[in-house]
MISE-842344 format. One record per atom (N, C-alpha, C, O): residue number from 1; residue in three letters; x, y, z. Coordinates in steps of 0.05 Angstrom, whole numbers, plus 5000, padded with zeros to 4 digits. Each point is the difference from the previous one (the first is absolute). Layout:
BEGIN
NUM ALA X Y Z
...
***
This chain:
BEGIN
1 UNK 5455 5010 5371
1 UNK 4971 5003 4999
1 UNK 4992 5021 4979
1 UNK 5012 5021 4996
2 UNK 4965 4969 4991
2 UNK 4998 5028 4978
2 UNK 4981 5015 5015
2 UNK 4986 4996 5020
3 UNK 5018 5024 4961
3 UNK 4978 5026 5008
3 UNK 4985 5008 4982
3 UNK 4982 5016 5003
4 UNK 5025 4968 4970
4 UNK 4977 5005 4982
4 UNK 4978 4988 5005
4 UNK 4995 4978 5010
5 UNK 4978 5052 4977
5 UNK 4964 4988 5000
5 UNK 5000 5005 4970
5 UNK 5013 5005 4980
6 UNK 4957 4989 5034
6 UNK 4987 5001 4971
6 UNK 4971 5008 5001
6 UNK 4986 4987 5016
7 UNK 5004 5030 4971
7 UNK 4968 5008 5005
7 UNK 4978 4987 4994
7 UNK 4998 4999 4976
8 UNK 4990 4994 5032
8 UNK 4985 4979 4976
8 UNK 4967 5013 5017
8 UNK 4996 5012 5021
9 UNK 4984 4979 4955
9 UNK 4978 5012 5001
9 UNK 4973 4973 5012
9 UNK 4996 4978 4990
10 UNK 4991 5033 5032
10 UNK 4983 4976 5013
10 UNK 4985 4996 4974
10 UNK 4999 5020 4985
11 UNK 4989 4952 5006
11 UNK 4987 4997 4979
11 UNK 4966 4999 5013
11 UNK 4980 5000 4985
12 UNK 5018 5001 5045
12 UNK 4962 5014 5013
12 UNK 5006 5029 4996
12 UNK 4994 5015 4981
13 UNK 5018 4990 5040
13 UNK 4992 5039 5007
13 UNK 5026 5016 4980
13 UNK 5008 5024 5000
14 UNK 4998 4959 4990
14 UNK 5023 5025 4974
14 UNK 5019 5014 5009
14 UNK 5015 5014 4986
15 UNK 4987 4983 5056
15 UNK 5021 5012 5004
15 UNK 5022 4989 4992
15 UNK 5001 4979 4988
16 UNK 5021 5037 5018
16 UNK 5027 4999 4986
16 UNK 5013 4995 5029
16 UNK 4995 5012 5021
17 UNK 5025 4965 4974
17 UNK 5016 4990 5032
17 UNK 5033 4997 4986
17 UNK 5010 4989 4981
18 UNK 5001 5027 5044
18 UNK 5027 4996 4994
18 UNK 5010 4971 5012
18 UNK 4989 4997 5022
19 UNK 5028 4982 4971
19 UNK 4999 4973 5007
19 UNK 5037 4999 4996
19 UNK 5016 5004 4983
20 UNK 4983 4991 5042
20 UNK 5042 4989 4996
20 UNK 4997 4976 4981
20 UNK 4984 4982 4996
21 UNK 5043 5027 4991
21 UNK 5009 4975 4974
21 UNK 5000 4968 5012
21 UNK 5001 4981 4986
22 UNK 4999 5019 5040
22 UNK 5005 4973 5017
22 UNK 4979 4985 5009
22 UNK 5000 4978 5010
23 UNK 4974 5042 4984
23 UNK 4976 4989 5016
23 UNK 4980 4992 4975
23 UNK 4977 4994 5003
24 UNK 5040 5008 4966
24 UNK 4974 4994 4982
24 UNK 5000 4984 5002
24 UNK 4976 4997 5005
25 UNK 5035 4976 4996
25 UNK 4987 4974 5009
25 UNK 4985 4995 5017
25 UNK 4987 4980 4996
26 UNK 5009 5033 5027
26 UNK 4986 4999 5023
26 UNK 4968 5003 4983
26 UNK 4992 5003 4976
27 UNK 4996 4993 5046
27 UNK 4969 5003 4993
27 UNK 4994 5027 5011
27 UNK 4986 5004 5020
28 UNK 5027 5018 4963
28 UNK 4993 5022 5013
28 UNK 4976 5024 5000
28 UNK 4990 5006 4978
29 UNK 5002 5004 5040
29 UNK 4972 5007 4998
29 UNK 4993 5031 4994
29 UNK 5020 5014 5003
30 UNK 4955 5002 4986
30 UNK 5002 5022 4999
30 UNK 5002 5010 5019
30 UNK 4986 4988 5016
31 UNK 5030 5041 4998
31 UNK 4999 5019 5016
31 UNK 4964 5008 5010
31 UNK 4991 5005 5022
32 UNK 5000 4993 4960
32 UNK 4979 5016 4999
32 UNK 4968 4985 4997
32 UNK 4982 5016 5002
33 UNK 5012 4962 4995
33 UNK 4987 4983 4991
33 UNK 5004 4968 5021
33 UNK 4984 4984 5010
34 UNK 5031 5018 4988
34 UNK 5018 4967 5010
34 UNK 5000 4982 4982
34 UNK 5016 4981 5005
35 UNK 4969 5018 4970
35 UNK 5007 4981 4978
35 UNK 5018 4990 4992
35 UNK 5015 5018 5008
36 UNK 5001 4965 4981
36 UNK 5018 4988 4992
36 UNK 4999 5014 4975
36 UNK 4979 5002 4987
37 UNK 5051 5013 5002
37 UNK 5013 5014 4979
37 UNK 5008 4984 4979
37 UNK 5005 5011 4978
38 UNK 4998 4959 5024
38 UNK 5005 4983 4975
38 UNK 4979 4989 5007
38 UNK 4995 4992 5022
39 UNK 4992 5006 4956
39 UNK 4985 4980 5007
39 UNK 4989 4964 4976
39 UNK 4980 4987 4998
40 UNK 5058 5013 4986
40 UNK 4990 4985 4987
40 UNK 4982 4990 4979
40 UNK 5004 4979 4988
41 UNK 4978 5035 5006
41 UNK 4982 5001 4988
41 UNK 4993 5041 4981
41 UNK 5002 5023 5010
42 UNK 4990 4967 4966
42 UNK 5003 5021 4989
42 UNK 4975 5023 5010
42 UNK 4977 4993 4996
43 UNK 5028 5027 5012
43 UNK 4984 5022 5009
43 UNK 4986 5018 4976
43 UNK 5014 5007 4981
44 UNK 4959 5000 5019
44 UNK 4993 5010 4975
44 UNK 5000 5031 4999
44 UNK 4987 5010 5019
45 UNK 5022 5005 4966
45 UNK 5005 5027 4996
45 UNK 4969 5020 4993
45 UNK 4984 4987 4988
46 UNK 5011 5032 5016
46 UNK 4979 5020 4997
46 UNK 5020 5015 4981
46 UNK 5024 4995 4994
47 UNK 4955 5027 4999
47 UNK 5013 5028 4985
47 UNK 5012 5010 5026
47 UNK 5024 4995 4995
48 UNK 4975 5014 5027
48 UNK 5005 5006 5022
48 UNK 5028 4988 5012
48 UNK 5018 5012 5011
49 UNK 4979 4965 4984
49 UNK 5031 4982 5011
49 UNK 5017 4996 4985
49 UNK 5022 4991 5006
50 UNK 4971 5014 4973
50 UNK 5031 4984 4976
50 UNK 5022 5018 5008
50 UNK 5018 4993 5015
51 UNK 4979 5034 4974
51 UNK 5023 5019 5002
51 UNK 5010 4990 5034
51 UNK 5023 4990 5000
52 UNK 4969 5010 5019
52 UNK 5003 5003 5021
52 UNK 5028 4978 5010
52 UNK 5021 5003 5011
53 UNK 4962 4969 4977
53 UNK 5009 4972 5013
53 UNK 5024 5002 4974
53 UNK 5013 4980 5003
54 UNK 4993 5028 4983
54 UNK 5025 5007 4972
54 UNK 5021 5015 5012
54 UNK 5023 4993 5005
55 UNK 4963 5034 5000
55 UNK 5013 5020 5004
55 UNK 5023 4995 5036
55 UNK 5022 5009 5005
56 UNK 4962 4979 5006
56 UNK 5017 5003 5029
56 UNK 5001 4972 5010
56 UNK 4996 4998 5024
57 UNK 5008 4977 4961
57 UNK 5006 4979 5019
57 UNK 5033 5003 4986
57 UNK 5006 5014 4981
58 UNK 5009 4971 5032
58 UNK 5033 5000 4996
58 UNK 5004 4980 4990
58 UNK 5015 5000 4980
59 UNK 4974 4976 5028
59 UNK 5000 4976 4998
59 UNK 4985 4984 4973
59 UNK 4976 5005 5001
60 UNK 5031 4978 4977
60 UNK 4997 4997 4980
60 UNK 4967 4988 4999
60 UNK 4989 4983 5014
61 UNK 5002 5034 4965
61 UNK 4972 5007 5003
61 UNK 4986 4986 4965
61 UNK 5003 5010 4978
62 UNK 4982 4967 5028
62 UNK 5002 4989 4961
62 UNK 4964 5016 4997
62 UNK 4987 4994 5020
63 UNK 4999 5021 4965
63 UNK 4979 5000 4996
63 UNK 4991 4984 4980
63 UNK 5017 4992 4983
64 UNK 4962 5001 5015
64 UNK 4990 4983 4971
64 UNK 4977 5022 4993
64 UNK 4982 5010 5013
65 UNK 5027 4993 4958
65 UNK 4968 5027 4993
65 UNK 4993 4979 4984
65 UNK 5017 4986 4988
66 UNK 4942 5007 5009
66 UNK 4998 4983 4994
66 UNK 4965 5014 4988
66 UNK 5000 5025 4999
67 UNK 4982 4966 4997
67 UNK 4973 5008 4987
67 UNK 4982 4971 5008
67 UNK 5007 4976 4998
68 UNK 4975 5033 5010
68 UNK 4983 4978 4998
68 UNK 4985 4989 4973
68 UNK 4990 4978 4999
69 UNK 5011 5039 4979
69 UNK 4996 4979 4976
69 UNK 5024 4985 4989
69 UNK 4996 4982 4982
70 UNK 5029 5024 5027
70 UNK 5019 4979 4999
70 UNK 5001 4976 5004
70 UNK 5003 4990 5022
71 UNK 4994 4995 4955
71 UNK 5001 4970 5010
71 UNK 5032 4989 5003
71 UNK 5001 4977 5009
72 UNK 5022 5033 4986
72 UNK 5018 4989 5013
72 UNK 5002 5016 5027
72 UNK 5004 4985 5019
73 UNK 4994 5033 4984
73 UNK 5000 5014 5031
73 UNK 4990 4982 5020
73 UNK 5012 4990 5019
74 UNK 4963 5008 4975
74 UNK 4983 4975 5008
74 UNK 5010 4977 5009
74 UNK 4995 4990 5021
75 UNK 5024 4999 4957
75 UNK 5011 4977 5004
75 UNK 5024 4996 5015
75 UNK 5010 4980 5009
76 UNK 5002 5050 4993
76 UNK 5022 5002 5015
76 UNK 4994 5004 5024
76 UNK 5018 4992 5015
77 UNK 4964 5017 4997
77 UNK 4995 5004 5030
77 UNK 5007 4986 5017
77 UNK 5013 5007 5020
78 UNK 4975 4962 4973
78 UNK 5017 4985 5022
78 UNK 5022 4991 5007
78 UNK 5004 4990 5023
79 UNK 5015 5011 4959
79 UNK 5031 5007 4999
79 UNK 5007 5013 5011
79 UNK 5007 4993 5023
80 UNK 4995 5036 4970
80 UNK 4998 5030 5008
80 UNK 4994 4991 5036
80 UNK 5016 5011 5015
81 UNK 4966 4974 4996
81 UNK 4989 5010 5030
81 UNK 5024 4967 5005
81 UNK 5009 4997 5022
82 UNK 4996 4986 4961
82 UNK 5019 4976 5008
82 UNK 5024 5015 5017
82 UNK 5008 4998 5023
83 UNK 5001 5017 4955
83 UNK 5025 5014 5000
83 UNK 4996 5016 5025
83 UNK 5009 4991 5021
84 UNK 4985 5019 4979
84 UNK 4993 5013 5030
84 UNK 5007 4988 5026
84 UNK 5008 5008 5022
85 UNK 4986 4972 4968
85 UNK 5002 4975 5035
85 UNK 5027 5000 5005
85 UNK 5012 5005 5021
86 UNK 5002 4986 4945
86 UNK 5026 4999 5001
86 UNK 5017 5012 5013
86 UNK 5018 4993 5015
87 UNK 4970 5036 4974
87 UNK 5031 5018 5004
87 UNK 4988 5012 5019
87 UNK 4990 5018 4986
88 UNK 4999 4989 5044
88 UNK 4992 5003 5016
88 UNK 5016 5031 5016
88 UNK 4993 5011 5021
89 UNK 5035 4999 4957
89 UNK 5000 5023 5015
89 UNK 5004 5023 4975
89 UNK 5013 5021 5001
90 UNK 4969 4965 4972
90 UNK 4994 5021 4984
90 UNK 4977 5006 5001
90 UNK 4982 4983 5001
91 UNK 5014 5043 4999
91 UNK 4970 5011 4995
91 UNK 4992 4993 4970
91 UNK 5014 5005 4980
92 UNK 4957 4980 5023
92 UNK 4984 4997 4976
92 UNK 4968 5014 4997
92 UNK 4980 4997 5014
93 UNK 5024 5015 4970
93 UNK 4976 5020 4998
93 UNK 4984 5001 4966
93 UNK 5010 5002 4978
94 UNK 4960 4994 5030
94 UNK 4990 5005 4973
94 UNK 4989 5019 4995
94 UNK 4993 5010 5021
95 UNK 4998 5005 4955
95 UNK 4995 5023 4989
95 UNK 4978 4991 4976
95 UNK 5011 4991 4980
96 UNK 4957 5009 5019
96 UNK 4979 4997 4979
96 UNK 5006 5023 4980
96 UNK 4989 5021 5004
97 UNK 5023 4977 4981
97 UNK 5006 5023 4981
97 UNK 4970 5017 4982
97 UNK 4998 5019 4986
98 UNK 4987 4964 5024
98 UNK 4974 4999 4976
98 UNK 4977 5021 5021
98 UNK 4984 5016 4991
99 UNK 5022 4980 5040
99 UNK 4985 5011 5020
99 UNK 5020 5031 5008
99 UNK 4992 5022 5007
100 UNK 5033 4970 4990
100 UNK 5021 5031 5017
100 UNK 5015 5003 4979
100 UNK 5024 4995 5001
101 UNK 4960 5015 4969
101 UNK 5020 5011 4973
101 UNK 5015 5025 5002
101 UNK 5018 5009 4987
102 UNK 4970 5000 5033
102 UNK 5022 5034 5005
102 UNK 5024 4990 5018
102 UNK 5019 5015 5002
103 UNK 4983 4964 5011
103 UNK 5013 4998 5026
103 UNK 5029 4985 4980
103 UNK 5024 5007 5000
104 UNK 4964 4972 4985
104 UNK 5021 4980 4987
104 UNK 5010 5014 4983
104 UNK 5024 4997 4998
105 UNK 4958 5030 4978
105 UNK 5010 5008 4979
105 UNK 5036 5011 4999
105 UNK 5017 4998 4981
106 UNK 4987 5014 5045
106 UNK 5023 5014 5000
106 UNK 5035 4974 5000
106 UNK 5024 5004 4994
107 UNK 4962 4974 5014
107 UNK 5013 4982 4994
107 UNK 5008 4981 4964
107 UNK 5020 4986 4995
108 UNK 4964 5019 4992
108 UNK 5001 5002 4972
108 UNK 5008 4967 4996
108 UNK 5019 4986 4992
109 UNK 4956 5012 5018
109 UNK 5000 4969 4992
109 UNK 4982 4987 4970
109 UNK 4981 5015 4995
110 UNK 5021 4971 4993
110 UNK 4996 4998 4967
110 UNK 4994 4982 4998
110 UNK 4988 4991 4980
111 UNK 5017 4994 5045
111 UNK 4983 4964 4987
111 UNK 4988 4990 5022
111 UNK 4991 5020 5013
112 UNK 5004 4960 4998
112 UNK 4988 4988 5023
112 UNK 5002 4970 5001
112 UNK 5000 4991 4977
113 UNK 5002 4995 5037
113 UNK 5008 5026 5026
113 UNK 5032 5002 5006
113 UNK 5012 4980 4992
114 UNK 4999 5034 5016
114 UNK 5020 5000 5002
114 UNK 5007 5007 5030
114 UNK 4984 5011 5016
115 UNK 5041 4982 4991
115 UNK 5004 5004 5033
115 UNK 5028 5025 4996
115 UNK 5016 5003 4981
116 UNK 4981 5009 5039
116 UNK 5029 5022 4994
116 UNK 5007 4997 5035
116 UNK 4986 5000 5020
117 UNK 5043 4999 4976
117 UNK 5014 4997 5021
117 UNK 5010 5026 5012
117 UNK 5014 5013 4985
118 UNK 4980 4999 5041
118 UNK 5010 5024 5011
118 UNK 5013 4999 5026
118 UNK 4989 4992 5020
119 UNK 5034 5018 4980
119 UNK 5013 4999 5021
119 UNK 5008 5042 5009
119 UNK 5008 5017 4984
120 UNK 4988 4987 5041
120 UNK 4998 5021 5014
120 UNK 4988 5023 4971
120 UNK 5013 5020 4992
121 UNK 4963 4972 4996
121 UNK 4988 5022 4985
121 UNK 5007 5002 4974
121 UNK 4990 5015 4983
122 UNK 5035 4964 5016
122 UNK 5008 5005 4971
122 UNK 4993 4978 4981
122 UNK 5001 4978 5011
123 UNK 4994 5020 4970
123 UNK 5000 4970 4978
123 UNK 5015 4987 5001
123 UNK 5021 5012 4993
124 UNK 4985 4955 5014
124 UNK 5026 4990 4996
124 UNK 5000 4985 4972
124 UNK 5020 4997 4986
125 UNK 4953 4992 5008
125 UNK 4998 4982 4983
125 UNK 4963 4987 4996
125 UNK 4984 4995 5018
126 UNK 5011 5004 4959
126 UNK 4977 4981 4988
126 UNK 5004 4982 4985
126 UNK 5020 4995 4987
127 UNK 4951 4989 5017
127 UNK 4995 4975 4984
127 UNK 4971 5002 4999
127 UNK 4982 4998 5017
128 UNK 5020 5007 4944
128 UNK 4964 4998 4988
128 UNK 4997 4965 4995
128 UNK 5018 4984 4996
129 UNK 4953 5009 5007
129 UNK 5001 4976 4989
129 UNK 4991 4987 5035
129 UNK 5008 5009 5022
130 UNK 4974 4970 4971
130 UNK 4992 4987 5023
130 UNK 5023 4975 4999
130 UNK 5007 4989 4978
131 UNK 5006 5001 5053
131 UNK 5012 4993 4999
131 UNK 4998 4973 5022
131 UNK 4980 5005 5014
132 UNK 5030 4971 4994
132 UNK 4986 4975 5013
132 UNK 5015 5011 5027
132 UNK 5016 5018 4997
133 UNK 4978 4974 5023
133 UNK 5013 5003 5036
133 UNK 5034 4999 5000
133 UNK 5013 5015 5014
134 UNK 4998 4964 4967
134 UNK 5023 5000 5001
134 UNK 5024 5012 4992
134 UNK 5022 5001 5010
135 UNK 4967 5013 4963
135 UNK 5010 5021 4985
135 UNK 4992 5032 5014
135 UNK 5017 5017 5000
136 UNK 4957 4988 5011
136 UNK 5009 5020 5031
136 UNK 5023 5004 5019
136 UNK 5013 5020 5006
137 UNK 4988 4957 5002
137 UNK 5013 4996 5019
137 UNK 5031 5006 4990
137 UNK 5014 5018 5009
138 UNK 4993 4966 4973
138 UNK 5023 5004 4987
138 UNK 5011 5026 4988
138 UNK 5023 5008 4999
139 UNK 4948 5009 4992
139 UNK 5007 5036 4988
139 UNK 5003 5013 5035
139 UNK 5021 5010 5008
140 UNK 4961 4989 5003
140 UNK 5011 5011 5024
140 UNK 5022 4999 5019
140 UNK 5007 5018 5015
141 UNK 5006 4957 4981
141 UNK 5021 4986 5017
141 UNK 5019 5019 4992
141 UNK 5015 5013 5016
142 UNK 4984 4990 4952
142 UNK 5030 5014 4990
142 UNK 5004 5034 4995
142 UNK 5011 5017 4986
143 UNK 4971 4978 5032
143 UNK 4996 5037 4998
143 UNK 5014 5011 5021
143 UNK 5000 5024 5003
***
């Protein structure tokens, strides 16, 4: 039996839940809230949440920083929220770069939109460039 967790951050009340490595498939709920902690679908970031939901989930975490005058951003969204369904025990999170520029700046992103992959706080990997549901799925798989 393992004994590894993993922390991961509620995407309602922002608490932080420690979760055994055995139960992320489960439909597991916040401590604190009762919400469901994956929830499949991409969760949208404040100045307030980015560092937070980066900094302390364990569990592989894709953001998409994106602008609303972006017209491929735009066009990527519904991919971006496809992909989500998919991979159902990665956290997907978006970030309006154009609305939370202090929050995204420290991330040093240069094009748009681009998604950066973080696992327990650290960078594992990006991809600039809007991209179709299947080619998501496929950059995340191999991460």
């Amino acid at each position: 039996m393992s004994t590894e967790s993993f922390y991961i951050v509620c995407p309602r009340c922002q608490a932080t839940n420690r979760l055994p490595a055995e139960r992320l498939s489960d439909e597991a709920k916040c401590g604190k809230c009762s919400q469901p902690l994956l929830t499949a679908s991409p969760q949208e970031l404040t100045g307030r949440t980015v560092n937070k939901v980066i900094q302390k989930n364990d569990i592989l975490t894709i953001v998409d920083f994106w602008a609303s005058w972006c017209q491929p951003c735009l066009m990527m969204a519904p991919s971006f929220k496809e992909a989500a369904k998919q991979l159902p025990e990665v956290v997907f999170a978006k970030i309006q770069t154009d609305k939370y520029e202090q929050a995204a700046a420290p991330y040093n992103i240069r094009s748009l939109p681009t998604m950066v992959a973080f696992r327990g706080g650290k960078e594992v990997a990006r991809q600039s460039g809007a991209l179709p549901t299947g080619q998501i799925v496929q950059w995340v798989s191999g991460l």
